[in-house]
Kinemage of the C-alpha trace (Angstrom):
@kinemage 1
@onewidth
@group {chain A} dominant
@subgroup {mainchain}
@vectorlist {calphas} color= white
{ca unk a 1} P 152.257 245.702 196.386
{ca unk a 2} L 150.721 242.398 195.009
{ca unk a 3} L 148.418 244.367 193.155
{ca unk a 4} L 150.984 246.229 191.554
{ca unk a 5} L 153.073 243.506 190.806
{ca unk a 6} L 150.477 241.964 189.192
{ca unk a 7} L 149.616 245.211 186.539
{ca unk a 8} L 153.556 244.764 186.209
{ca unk a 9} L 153.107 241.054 184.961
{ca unk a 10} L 150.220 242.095 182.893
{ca unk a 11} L 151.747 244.355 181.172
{ca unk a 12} L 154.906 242.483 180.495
{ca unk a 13} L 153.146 239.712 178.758
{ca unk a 14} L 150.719 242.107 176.720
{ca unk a 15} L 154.245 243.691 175.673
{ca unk a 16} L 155.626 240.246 174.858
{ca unk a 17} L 152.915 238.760 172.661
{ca unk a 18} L 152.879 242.233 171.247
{ca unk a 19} L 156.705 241.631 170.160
{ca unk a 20} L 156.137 238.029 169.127
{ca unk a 21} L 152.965 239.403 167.109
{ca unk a 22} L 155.677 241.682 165.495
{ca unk a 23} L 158.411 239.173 164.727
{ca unk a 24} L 155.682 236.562 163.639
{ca unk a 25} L 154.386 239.927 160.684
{ca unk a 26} L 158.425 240.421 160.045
{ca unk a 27} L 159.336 236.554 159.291
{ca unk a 28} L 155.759 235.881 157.449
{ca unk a 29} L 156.826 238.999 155.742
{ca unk a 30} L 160.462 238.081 154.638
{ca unk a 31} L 159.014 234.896 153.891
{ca unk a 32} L 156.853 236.053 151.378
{ca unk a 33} L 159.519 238.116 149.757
{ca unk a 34} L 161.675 235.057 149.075
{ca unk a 35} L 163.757 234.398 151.859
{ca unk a 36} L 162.800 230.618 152.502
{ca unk a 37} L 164.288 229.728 149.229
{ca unk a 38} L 167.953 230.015 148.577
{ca unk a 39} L 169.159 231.381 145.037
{ca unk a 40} L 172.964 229.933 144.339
{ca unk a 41} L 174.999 231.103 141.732
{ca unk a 42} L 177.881 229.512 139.902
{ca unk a 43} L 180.158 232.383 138.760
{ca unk a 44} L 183.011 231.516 136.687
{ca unk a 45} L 185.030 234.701 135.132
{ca unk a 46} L 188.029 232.911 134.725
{ca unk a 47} L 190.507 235.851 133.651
{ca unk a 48} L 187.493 238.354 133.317
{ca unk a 49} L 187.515 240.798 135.919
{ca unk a 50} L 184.026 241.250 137.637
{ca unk a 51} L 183.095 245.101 137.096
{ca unk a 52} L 181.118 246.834 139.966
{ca unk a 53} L 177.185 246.120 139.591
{ca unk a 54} L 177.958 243.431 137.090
{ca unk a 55} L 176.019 240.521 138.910
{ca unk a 56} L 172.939 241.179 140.071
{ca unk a 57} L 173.434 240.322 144.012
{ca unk a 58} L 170.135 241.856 145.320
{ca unk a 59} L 168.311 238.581 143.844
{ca unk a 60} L 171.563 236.292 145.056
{ca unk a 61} L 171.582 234.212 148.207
{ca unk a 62} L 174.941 232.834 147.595
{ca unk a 63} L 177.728 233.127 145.335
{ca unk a 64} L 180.197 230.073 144.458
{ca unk a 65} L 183.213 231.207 142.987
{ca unk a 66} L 184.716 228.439 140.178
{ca unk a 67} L 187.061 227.300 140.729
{ca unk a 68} L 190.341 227.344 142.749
{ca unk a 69} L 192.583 224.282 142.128
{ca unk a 70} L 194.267 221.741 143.772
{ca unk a 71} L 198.317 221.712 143.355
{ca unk a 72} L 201.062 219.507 145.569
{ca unk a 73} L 198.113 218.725 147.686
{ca unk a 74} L 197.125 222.539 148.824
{ca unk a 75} L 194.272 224.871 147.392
{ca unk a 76} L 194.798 227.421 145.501
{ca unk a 77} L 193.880 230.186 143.151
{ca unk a 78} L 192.723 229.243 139.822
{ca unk a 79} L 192.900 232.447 137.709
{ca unk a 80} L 195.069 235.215 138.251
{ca unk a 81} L 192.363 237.994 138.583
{ca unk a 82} L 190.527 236.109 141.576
{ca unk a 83} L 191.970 238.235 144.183
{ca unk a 84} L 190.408 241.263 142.202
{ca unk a 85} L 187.291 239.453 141.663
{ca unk a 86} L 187.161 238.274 144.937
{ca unk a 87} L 187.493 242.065 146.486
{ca unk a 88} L 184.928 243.341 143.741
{ca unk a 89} L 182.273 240.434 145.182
{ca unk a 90} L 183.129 241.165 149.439
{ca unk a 91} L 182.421 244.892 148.312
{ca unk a 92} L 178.847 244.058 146.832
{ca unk a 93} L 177.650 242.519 149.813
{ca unk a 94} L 177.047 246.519 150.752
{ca unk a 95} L 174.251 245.942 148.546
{ca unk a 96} L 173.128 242.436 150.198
{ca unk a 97} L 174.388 242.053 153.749
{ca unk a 98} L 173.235 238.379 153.800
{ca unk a 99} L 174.991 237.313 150.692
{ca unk a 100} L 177.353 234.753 151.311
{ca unk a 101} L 180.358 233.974 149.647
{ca unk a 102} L 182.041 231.052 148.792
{ca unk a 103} L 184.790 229.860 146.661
{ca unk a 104} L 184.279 225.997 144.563
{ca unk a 105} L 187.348 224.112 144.534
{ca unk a 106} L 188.067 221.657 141.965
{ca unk a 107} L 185.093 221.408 139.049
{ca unk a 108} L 185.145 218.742 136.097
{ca unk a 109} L 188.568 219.789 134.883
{ca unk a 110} L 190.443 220.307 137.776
{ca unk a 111} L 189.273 217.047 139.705
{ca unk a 112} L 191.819 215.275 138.934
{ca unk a 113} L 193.921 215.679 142.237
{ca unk a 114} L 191.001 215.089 144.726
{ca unk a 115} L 192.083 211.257 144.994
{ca unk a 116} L 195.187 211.949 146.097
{ca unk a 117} L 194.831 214.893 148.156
{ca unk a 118} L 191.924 212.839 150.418
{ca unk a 119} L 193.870 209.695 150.755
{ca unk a 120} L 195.026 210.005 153.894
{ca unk a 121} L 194.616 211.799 157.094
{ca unk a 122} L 198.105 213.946 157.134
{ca unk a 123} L 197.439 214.571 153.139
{ca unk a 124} L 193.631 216.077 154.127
{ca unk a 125} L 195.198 218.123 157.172
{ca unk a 126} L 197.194 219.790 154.220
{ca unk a 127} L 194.702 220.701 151.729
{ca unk a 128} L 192.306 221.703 154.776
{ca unk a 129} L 194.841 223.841 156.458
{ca unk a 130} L 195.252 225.384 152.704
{ca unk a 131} L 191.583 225.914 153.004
{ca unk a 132} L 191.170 227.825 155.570
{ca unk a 133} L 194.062 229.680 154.678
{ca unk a 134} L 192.672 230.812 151.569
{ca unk a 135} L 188.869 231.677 152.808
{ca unk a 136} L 190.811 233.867 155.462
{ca unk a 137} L 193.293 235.843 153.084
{ca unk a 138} L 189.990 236.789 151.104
{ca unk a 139} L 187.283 237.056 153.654
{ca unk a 140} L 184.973 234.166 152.439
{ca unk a 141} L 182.173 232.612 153.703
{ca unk a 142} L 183.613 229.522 153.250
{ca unk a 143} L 183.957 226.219 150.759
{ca unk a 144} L 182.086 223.886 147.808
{ca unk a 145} L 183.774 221.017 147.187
{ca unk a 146} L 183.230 220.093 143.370
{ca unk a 147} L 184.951 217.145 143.006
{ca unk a 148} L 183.693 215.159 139.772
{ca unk a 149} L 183.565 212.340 141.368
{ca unk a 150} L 185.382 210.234 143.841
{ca unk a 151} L 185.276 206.277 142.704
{ca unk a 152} L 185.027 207.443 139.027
{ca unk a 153} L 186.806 208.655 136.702
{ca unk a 154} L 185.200 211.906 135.604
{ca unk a 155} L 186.802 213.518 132.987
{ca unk a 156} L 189.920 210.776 132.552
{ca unk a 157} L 191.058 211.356 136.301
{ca unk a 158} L 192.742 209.363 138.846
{ca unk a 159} L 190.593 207.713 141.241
{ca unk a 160} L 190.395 204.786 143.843
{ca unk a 161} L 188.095 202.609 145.572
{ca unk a 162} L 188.231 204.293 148.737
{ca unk a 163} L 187.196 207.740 147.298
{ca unk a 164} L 184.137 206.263 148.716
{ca unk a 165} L 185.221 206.947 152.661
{ca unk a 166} L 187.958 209.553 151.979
{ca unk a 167} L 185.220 211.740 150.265
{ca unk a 168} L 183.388 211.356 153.758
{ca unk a 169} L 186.438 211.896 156.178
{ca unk a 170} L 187.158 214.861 154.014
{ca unk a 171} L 183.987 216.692 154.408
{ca unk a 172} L 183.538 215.505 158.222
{ca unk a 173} L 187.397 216.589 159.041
{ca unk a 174} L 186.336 219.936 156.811
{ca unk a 175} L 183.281 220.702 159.010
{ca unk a 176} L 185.442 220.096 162.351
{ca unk a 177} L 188.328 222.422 161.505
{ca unk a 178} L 185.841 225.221 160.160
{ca unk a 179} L 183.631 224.763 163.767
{ca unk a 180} L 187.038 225.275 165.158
{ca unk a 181} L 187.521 228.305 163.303
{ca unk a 182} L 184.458 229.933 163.963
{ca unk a 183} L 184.941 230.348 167.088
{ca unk a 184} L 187.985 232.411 166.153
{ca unk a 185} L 186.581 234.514 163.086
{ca unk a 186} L 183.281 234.990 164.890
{ca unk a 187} L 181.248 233.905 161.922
{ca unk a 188} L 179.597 231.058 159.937
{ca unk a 189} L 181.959 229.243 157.560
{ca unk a 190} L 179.722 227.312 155.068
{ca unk a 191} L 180.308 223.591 154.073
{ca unk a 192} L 178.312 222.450 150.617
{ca unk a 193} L 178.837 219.924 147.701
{ca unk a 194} L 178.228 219.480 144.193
{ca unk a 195} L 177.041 216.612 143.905
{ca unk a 196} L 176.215 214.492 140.201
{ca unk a 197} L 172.367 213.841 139.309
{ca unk a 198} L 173.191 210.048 138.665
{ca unk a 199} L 172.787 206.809 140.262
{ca unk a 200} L 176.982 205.837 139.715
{ca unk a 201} L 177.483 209.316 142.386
{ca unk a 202} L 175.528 207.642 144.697
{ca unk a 203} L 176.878 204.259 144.429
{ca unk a 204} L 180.558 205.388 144.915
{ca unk a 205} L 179.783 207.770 147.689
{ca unk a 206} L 178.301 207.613 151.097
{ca unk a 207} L 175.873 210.014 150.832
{ca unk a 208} L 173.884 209.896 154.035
{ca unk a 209} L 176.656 209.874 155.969
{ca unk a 210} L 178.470 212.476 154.209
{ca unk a 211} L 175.714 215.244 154.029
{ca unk a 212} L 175.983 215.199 157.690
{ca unk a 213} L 178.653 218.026 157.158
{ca unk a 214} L 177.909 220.051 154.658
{ca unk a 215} L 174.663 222.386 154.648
{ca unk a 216} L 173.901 222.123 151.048
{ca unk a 217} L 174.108 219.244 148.512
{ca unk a 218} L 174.193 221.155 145.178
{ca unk a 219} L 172.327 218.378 142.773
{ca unk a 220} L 173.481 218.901 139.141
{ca unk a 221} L 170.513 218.060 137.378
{ca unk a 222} L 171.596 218.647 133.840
{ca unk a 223} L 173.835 216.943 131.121
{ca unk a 224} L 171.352 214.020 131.833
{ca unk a 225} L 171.986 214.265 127.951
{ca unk a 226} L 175.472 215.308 126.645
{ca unk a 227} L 175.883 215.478 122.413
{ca unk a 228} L 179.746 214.493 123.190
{ca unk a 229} L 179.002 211.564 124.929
{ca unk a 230} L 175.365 210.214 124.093
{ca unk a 231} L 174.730 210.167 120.307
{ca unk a 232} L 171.167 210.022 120.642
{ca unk a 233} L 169.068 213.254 121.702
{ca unk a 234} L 167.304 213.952 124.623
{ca unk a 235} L 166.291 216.238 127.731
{ca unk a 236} L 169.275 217.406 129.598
{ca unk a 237} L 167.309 219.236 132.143
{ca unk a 238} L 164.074 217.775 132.298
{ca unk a 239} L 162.432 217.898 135.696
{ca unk a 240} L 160.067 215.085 135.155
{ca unk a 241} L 160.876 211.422 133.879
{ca unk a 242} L 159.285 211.369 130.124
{ca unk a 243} L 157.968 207.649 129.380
{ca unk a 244} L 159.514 207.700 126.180
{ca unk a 245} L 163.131 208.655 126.695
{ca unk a 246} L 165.562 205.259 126.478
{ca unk a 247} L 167.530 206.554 130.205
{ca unk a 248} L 164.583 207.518 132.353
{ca unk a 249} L 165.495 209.956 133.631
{ca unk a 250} L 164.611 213.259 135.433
{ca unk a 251} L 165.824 215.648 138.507
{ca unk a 252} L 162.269 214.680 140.093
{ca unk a 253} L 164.659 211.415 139.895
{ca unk a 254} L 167.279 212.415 141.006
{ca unk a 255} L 165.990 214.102 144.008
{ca unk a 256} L 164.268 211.137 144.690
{ca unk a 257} L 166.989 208.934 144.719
{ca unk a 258} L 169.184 211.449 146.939
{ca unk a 259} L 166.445 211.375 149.425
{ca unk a 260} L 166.280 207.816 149.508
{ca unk a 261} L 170.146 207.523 149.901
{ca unk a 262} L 169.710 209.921 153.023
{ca unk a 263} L 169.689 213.204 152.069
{ca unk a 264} L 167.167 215.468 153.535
{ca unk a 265} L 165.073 217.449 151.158
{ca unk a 266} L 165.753 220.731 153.269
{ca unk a 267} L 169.324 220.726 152.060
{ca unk a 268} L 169.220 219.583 148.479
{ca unk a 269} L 169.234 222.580 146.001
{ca unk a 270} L 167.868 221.747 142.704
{ca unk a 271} L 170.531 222.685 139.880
{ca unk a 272} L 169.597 223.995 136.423
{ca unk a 273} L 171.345 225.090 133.470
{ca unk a 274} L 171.702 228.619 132.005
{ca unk a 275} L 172.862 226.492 128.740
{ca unk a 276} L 171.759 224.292 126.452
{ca unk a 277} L 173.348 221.470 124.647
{ca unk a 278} L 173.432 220.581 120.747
{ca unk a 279} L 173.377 217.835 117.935
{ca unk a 280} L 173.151 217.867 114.517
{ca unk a 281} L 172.338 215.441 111.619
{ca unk a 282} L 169.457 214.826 113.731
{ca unk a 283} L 166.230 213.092 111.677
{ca unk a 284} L 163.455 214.838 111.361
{ca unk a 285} L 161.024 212.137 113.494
{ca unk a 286} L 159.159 213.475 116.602
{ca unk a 287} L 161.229 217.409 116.209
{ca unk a 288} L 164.416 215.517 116.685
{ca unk a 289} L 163.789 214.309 120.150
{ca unk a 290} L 165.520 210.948 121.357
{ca unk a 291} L 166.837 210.770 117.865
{ca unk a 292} L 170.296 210.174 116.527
{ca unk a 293} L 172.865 212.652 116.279
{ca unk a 294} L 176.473 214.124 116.411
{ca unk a 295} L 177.972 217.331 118.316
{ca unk a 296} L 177.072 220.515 116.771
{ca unk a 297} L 179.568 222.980 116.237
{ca unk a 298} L 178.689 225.333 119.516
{ca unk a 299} L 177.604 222.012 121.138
{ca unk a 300} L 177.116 224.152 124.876
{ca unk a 301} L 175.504 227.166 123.875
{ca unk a 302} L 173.924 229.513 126.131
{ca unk a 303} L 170.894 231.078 127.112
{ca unk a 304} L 171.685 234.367 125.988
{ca unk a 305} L 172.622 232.951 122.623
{ca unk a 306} L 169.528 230.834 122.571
{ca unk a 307} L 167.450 233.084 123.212
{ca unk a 308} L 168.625 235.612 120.503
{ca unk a 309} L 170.307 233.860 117.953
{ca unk a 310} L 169.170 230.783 117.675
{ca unk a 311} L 165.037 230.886 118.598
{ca unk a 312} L 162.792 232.204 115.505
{ca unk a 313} L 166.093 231.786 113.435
{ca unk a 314} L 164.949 228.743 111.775
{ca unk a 315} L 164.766 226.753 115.142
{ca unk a 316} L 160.897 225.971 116.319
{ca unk a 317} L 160.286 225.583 120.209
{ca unk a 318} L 158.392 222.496 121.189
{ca unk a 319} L 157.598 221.526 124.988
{ca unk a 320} L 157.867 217.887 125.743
{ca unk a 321} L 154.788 217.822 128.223
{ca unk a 322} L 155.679 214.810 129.998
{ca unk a 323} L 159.007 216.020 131.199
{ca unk a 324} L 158.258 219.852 131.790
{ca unk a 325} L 161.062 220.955 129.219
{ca unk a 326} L 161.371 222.674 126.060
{ca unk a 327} L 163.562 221.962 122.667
{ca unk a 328} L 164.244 223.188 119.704
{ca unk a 329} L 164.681 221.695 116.606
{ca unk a 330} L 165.793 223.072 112.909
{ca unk a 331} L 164.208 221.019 110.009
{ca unk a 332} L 166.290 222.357 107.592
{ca unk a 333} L 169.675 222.171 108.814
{ca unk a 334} L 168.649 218.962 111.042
{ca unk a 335} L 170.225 220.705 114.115
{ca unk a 336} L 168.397 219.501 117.812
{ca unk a 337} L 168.859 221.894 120.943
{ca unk a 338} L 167.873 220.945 124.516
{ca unk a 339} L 168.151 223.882 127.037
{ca unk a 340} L 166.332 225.637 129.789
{ca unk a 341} L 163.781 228.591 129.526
{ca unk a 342} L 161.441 230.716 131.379
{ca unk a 343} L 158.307 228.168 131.343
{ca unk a 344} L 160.395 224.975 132.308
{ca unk a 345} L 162.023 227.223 135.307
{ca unk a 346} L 158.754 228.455 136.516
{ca unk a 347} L 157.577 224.655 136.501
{ca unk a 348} L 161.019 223.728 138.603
{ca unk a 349} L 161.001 227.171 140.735
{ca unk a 350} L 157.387 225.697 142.154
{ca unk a 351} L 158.874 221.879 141.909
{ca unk a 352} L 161.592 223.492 144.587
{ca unk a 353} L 158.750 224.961 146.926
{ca unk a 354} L 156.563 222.108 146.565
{ca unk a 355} L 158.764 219.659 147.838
{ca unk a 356} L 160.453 222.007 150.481
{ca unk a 357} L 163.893 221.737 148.731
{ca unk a 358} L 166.784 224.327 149.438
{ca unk a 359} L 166.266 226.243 146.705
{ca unk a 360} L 167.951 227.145 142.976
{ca unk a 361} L 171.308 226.644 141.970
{ca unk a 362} L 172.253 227.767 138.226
{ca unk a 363} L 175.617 227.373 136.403
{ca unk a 364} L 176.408 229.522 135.484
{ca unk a 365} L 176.022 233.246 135.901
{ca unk a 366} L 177.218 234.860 132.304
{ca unk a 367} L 175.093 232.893 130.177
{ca unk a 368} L 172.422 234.828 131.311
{ca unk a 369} L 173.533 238.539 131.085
{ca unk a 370} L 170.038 239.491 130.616
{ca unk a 371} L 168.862 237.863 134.025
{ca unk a 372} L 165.921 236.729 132.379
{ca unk a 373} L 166.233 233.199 133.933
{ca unk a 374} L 167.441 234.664 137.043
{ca unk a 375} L 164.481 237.238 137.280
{ca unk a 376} L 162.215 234.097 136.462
{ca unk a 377} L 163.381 232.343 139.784
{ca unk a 378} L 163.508 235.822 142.121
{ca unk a 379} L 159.661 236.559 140.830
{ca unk a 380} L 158.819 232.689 142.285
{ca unk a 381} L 160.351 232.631 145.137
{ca unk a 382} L 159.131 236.337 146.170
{ca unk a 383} L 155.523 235.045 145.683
């Protein structure tokens, strides 16, 4: 019997490490395919209704859905074709069982009641209880919080000093009631965050305490450079800080900084843009860049545009070497164009691995309706 027992033992454990041999091949496997990296996508039809195959959700981790709104303190739908986009996005997860799905409330428009809403603790039970209310009547994975930004005024809203700890007892009262409910709906609600690439976010925030909650902090690195707002030219999406630009700044930056504030690496997903931005009456010293300038008419054009209209139509590329990122400048017309391409994506794609970030998040989804940015990022992370 001892003897027997012991062929029985053997053979258990040769089965065992024969399983863990298995599952070891599987995950180095998915791994390779490009499963360590997450690929977000901002999609934001407004009143378009998504068509069937129209977003390409094999190459998707996650979808965020902008944007519901925020009205008498509750959340709630922004367009009226989301329920019909959100039924067109739960059906395409036939075609990706691991998408997620969530929906962004707020954005830089519709910020403007976040203040309020978060002030106190019966005003957040309201807008939370709204929250899970609406993930529930549309089967979603859960919420991102896009508010632009407590403390500050974003675009002319109303804010308040203690955005600074409501933001926080939002997000932590948030995670509690969607624990709560998981145990109910017998699946994971997500938590995540937009959060601005500056040093003013992180000054009006508490940022180490508050990623605590969520599991991603969505960094918007872009608009470092805006034409409406900063009349000289420059990078909006460069990923490295080039010596010569007057702001210094960079998402290598940024990440830094967020890190520094608290903010594991492991959570922060590195945001580019499928757009570019524009100035004109731009001089024609160093190809326009960190020159004056004014908004060009079609100031946020993007990629798809870019790409066909505007590049080898009297527009020359130039790459700015120190900060990874491309530009295009017209001589003629004196017309300056900072946006994101194939080559500065790779560079970022391998920034994101290098540095063991999240992953990719990209606003939005129809600039691109080629998925030739989107196909960069999916060929990078499946190396």
């Amino acid at each position: 019997m001892p003897h027997l027992l012991c062929g029985v033992e053997f053979l258990f454990m040769a089965v065992s490490t024969l399983l863990r041999m298995v599952v070891l091949s599987l995950l180095l496997c998915f791994g390779t395919m490009g499963g360590a990296q997450a690929v977000v996508a901002y999609v934001f039809p407004q009143n378009h209704v998504i068509r069937t195959g129209e977003i390409a959700v094999a190459k998707l981790t996650r979808i965020n859905y902008a944007f519901a709104n925020i009205k008498d303190g509750r959340m709630v739908e922004g367009f009226p074709t989301d329920a019909q986009n959100f039924a067109v996005l739960e059906a395409s997860k036939k075609q990706n069982p691991s998408l997620t799905i969530l929906v962004s409330v707020g954005g830089w428009l519709w910020s403007g009641n976040f203040s309020d809403m978060a002030l106190t603790p019966e005003s957040r039970a309201v807008f939370i209880q709204s929250a899970v209310e609406f993930i529930e009547r549309y089967h979603l994975d859960g919420l991102d919080v896009d508010w632009e930004y407590p403390g500050l005024p974003g675009a002319g809203n109303h804010f308040r000093p203690e955005d600074k700890q409501n933001y926080t007892l939002l997000l932590k009262e948030l995670r509690e009631r969607f624990s709560s409910e998981e145990k109910t709906l017998h699946r994971r609600l997500y938590l995540t965050i937009a959060a601005g690439a500056t040093s003013d976010v992180l000054a009006h925030t508490e940022m180490g305490e508050a990623q605590k909650y969520v599991d991603t902090v969505n960094l918007m690195a872009y608009d470092y450079y805006e034409p409406d707002s900063d009349k000289t030219t420059g990078n909006h999406a460069p990923l490295f800080t080039d010596p010569a630009d007057p702001k210094k700044i960079s998402a290598d930056r940024s990440v830094h900084e967020y890190t520094a504030a608290g903010v594991p690496a492991e959570k922060i997903l590195l945001g580019v843009p499928f757009y570019g931005h524009a100035w004109k009456n731009v001089p024609d010293v160093n190809h326009g860049l960190f020159q004056s300038g004014l908004p060009s008419p079609g100031t946020f054009p993007g990629y798809a545009d870019i790409a066909t209209k505007v590049l080898n139509h009297g527009f020359t590329r130039y790459w700015d070497e120190a900060a990874s990122a491309p530009y295009l400048y017209n001589s003629t017309n004196k017309v300056f164009i900072s946006y994101e391409d194939t080559e500065s994506l790779t560079a970022k794609c391998r920034y994101v691995k290098g540095h063991h970030l999240a992953g990719i998040m990209f606003w939005d989804y129809a600039s691109d309706p080629s998925e030739k940015l989107l196909d960069t990022i999916d060929a990078e992370f499946r190396k």
